[in-house]
C-alpha positions as CSV (number, residue, x, y, z in Angstrom):
1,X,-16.0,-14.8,-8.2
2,X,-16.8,-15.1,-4.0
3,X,-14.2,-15.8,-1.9
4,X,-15.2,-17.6,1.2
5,X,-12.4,-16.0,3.9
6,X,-9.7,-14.0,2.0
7,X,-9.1,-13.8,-1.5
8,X,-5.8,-14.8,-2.7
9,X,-2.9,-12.7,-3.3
10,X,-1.4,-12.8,-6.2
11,X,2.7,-12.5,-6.5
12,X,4.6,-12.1,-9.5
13,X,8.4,-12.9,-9.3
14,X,10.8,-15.0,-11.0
15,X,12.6,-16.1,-8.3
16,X,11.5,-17.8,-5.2
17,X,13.7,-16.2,-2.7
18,X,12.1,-12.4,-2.9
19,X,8.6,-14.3,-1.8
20,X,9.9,-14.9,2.0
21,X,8.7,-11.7,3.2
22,X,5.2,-11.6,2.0
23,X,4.9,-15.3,2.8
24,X,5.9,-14.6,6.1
25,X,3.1,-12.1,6.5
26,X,0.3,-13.6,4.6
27,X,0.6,-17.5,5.4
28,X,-0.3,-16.9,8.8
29,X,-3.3,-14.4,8.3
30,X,-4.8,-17.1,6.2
31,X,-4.0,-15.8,2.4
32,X,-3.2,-17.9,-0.3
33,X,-0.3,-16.8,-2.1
34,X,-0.3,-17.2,-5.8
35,X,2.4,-16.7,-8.0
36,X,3.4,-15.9,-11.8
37,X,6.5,-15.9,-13.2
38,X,6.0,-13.2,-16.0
39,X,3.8,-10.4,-16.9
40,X,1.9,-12.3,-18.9
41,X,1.1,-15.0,-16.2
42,X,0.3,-12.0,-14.1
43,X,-2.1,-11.0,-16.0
44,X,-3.5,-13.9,-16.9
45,X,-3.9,-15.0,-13.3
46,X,-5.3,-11.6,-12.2
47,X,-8.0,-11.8,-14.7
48,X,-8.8,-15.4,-13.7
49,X,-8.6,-15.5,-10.2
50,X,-9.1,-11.7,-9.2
51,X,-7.1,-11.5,-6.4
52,X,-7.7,-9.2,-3.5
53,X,-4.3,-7.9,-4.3
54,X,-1.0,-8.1,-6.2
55,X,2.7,-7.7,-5.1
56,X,5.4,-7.2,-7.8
57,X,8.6,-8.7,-6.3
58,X,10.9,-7.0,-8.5
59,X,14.7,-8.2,-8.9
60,X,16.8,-7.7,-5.7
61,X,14.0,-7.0,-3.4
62,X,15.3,-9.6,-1.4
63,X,18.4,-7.8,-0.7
64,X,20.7,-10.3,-2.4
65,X,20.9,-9.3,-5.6
């Protein structure tokens, strides 16, 4: 697959609020953000879209939890 700028990034997390942060970073550099809710997804994802890189969001990353 060619990406024409940045490839996306793909995030897996099952909850929208631990996505902020790399949002926050990402959406102004020009990345896409993709995201899966379970392994599976992930992987399916991964292997479709080939991502320049993946960020596992795990449970209470966001400080809440």
């Amino acid at each position: 697959m060619v990406w024409h700028g940045h490839p996306p990034v793909l995030a897996m997390e099952d909850g929208p609020t631990a996505l902020d942060l790399p949002r926050e970073y990402l959406d102004p550099e020009g990345f896409e953000l993709v995201v899966a809710a379970t392994v599976r997804e992930c992987m399916v994802k991964a292997l479709e879209l080939r991502p320049g890189a993946i960020v596992i969001c795990p449970r209470g990353a966001d400080g809440m939890r």
